[in-house]
C-alpha positions in Angstrom: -7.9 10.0 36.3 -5.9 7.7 35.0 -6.9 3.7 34.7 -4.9 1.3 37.4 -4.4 -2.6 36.9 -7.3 -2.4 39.9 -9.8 -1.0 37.6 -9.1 -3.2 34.8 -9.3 -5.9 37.1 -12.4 -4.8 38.9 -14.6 -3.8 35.2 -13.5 -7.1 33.7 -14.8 -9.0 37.4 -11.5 -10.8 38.0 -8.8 -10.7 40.3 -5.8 -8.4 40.2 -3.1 -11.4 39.3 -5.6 -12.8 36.5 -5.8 -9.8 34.7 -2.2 -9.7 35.2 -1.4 -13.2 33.9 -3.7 -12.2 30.7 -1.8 -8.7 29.8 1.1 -10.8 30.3 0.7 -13.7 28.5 2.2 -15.8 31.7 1.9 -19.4 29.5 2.8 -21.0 33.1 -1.1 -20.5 34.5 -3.0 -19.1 31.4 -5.9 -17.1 31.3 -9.2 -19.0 29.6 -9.6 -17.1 26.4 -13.1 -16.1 26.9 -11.8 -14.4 30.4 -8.9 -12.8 28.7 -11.0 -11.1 26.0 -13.0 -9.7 29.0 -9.7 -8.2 30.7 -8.8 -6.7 27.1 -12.2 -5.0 26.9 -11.7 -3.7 29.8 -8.6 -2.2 29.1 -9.4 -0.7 26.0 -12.6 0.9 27.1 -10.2 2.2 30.2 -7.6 2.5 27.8 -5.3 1.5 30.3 -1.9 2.1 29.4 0.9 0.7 32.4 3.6 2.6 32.9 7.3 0.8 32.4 7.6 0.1 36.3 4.0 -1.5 36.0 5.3 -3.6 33.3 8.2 -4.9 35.1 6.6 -6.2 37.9 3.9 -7.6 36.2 6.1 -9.9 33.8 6.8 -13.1 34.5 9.8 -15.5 34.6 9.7 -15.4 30.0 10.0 -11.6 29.8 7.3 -12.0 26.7 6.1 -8.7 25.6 2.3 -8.6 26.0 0.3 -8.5 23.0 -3.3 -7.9 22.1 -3.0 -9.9 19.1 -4.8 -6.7 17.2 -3.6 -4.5 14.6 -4.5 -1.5 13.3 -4.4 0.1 9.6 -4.3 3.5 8.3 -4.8 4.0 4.4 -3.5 7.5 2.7 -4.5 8.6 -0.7 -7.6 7.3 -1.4 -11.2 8.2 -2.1 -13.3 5.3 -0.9 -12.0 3.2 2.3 -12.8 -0.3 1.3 -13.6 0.0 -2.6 -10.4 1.5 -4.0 -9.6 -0.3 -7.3 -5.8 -0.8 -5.9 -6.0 -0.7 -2.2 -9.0 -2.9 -2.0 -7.0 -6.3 -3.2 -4.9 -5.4 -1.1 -7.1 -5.2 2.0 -8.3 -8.8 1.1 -4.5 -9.8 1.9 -4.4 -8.6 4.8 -7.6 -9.4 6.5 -6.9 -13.1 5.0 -3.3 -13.4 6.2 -4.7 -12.1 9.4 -7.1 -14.7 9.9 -4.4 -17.1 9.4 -2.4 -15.8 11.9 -5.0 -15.6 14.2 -4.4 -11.5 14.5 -7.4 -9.3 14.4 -7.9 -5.9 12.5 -8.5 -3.6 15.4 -9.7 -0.6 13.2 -9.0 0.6 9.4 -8.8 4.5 9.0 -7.9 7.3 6.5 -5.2 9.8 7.1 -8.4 12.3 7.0 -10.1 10.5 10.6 -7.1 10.9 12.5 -7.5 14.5 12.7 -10.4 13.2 15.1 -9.1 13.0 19.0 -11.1 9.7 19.2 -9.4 8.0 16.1 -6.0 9.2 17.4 -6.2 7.5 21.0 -6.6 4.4 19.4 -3.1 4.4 18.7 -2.9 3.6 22.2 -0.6 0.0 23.2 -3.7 -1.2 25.2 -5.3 -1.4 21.6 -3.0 -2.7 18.8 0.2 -4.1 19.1 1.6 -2.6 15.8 0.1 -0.6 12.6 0.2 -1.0 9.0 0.3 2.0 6.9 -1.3 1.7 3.2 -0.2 4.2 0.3 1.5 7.6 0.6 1.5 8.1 4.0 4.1 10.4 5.5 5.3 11.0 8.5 1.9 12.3 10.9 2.9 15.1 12.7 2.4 14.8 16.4 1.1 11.3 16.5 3.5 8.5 17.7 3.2 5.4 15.6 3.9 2.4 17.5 7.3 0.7 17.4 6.1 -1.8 15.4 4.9 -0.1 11.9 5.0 -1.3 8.5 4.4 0.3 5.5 3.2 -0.4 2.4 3.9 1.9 -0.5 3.2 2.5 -3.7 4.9 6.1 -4.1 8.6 6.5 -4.3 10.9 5.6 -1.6 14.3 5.3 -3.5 15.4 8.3 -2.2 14.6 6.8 1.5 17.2 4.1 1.3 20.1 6.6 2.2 18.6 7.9 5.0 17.3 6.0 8.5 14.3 3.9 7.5 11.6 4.4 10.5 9.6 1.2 9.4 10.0 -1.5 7.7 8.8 -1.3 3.9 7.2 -3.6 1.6 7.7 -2.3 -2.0 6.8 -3.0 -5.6 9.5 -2.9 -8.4 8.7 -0.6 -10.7 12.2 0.9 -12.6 12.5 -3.0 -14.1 8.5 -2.6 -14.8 8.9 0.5 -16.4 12.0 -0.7 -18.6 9.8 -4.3 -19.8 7.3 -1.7 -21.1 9.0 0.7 -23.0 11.1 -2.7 -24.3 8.0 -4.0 -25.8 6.2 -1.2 -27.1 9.5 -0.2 -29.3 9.7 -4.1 -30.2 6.5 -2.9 -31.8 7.6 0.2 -33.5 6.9 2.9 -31.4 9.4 5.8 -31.4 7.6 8.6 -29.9 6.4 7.7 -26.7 4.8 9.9 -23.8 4.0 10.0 -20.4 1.3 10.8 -18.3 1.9 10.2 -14.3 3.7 11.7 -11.5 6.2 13.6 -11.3 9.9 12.0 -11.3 10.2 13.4 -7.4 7.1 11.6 -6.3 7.5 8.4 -8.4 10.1 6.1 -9.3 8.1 5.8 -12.7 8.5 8.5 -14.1 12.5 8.9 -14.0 12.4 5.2 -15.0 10.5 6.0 -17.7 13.3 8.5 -18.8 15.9 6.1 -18.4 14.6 3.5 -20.9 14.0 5.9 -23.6 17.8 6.4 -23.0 18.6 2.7 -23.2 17.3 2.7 -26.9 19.0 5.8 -27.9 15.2 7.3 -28.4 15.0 11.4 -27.2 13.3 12.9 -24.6 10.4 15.2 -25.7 9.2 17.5 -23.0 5.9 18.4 -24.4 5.2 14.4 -24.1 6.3 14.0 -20.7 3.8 15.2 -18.3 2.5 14.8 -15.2 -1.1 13.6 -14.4 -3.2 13.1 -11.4 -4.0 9.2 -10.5 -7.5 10.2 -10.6 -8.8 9.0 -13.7 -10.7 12.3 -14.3 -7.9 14.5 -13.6 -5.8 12.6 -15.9 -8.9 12.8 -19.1 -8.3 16.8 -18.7 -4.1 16.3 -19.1 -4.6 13.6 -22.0 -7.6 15.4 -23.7 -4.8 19.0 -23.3 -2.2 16.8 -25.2 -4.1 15.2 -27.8 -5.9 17.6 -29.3 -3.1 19.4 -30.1 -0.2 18.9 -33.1 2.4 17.0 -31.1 0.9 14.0 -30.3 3.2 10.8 -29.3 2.2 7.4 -30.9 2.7 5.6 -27.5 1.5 6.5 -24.1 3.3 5.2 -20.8 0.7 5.7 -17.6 1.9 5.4 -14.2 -1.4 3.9 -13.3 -4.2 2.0 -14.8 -6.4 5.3 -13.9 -4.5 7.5 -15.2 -5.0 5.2 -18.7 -8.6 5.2 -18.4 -8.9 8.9 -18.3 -6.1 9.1 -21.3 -8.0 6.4 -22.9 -11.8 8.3 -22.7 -10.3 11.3 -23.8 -8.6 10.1 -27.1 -11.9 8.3 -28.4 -13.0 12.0 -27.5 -10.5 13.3 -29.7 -11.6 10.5 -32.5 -8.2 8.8 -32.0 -8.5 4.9 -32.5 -6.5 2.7 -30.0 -4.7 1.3 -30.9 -4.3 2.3 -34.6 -3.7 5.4 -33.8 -2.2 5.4 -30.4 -0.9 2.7 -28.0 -1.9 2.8 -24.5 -0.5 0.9 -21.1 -0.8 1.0 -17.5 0.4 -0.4 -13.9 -1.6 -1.5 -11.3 -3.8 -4.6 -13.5 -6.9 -3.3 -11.5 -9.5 -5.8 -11.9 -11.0 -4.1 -14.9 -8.2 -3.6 -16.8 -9.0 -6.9 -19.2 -12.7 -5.8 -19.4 -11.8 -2.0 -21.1 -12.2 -1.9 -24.5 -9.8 -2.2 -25.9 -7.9 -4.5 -23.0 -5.1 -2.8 -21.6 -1.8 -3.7 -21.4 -0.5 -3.3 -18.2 2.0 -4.2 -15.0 0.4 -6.4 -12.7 1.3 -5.8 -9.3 0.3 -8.7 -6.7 -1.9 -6.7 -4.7 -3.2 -9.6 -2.7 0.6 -10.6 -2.0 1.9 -7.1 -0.9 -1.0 -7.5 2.0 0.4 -10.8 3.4 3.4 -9.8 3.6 2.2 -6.7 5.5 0.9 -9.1 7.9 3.7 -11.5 8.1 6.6 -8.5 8.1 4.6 -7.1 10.9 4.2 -10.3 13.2 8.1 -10.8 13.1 8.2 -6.7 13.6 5.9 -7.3 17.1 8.0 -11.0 18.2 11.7 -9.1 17.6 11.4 -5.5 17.7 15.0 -4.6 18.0 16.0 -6.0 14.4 16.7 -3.0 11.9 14.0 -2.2 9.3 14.6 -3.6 5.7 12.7 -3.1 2.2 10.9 -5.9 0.8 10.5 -5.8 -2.9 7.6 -7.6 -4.5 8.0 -8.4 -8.6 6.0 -7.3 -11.2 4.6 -8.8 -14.3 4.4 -7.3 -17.6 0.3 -8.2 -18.9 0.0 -7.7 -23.2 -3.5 -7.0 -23.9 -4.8 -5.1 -27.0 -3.8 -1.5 -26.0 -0.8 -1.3 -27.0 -1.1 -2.5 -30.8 0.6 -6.1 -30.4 0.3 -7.3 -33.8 -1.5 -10.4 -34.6 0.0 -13.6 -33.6 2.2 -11.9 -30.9 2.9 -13.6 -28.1 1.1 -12.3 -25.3 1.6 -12.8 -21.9 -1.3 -14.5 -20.0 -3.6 -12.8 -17.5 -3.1 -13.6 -14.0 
């Protein structure tokens, strides 16, 4: 049977017109908070859901748009929820950002629970007022995202920006990325560079990648241009494939600071010295990437930053709904450890 304004009321031991006031937000008699979180409960173990009729009549003179100040997250492509070396820092910005905004994080799941009925129904408006998507996700079959969604990517979306955008975007620049590394590592002498990461139709990388070869008139050498799982032990097997053989590149490009740690394992396995003997670089500037030996050079992404501005993208999402979605592009930062060969006395650019 489906849950009436009377049962919410009647669970959360208050009168019809409190409850409401509190799904409301009627600011002209407010709801004591403590009381209001009791309503709330009481709709969410109910999961009470009124229907648009309901919602008229219930609304006061301000037409605001109820909210539970909640928000939930889903996270694609990882292997460990809260301890991903990328996803993680992110997390942080979020839940701080949150706190500032005086939002809470509902619930935090992986494309994998929602295959679970009792993950899915928490999708449910009584619940969250909007959801922030973290890496990779696409679109999720059956299950209707709330109206206010934003997503956080760190795949390609390029080829997105000529179609309908169904949420708004926060996005890191990686073509500019991609062209500050190859600039450097030729400023150093390398001519035949490689590249281990995804393939030019997932990632904007890897056709980037392509591109600055082309800017400084260097070829194209298939056999060095490959594509690698992120996982770094997926990307040891590609790497260790390449360099044991003849035609090995005396640079490699990674799309990810993983994919350099497996490529970097498997070419002291090969008895290759880094750098003498091959260059290495990344993206991401996970936390470790200073502590590897040698340091790797790398793109720093701000993963803290790309959080908050989940957060804040989303609040404005939930206050005006009916604005089109836009891409937000967060910089990069080009990081010169000892990877990549710099020469002594180079100037390198400081951690962050």
């Amino acid at each position: 049977m489906t849950a009436t304004l009377r049962d919410v009321a009647k669970m959360a031991g208050v009168s019809i017109s409190t409850a409401s006031r509190a799904l409301t937000d009627d600011r002209s008699r407010p709801v004591a908070a403590e009381t209001r979180e009791r309503i709330w409960e009481a709709v969410r173990r109910l999961q009470y859901e009124p229907n648009d009729a309901a919602q008229r009549l219930v609304r006061r003179v301000d037409s605001r748009v109820r909210r539970t100040y909640s928000v939930g997250l889903i996270l694609g492509q990882v292997s460990y929820k809260f301890s991903d070396p990328f996803w993680s820092p992110v997390l942080d910005g979020i839940d701080e950002e949150l706190i500032r905004q005086e939002y809470h994080l509902r619930f935090a799941l992986t494309i994998d629970d929602l295959q679970r009925p009792s993950q899915r129904a928490l999708f449910n408006r009584a619940n969250v007022d909007g959801l922030i998507l973290l890496g990779g996700i696409r679109p999720l079959g059956d299950i209707a995202l709330p109206k206010c969604t934003v997503m956080v990517e760190g795949s390609d979306i390029q080829g997105r920006w000529n179609e309908d955008l169904p949420t708004d975007i926060i996005a890191i620049e990686k073509r500019r990325a991609m062209y500050r590394m190859v600039d450097h590592l030729v400023a150093l002498g390398h001519r035949r560079l490689g590249f281990l990461g995804p393939s030019p139709d997932a990632d904007e990388r890897a056709e980037a990648f392509v591109h600055a070869l082309a800017r400084h008139d260097l070829p194209l050498d298939p056999a060095l241009f490959l594509r690698s799982p992120w996982p770094a032990e997926g990307a040891f097997e590609v790497a260790r494939a390449l360099l044991a053989g003849g035609n090995r590149p005396d640079a490699l490009v990674c799309g990810c600071d993983t994919i350099a740690i497996g490529t970097m394992r498997a070419a002291k396995e090969c008895g290759l010295r880094l750098p003498d003997d091959l260059a290495i670089t990344g993206f991401d500037d996970i936390s470790f990437a200073r502590d590897l030996d040698p340091p790797l050079t790398t793109i720093h992404v701000p993963k803290e930053l790309l959080g908050e501005l989940a957060v804040r993208k989303l609040i404005e999402r939930i206050g005006h709904p009916e604005r089109p979605p836009i891409v937000q592009m967060v910089p990069t930062k080009l990081v010169v450890r000892g990877s990549c060969g710099a020469p002594r006395g180079h100037a390198v650019a400081p951690d962050v």
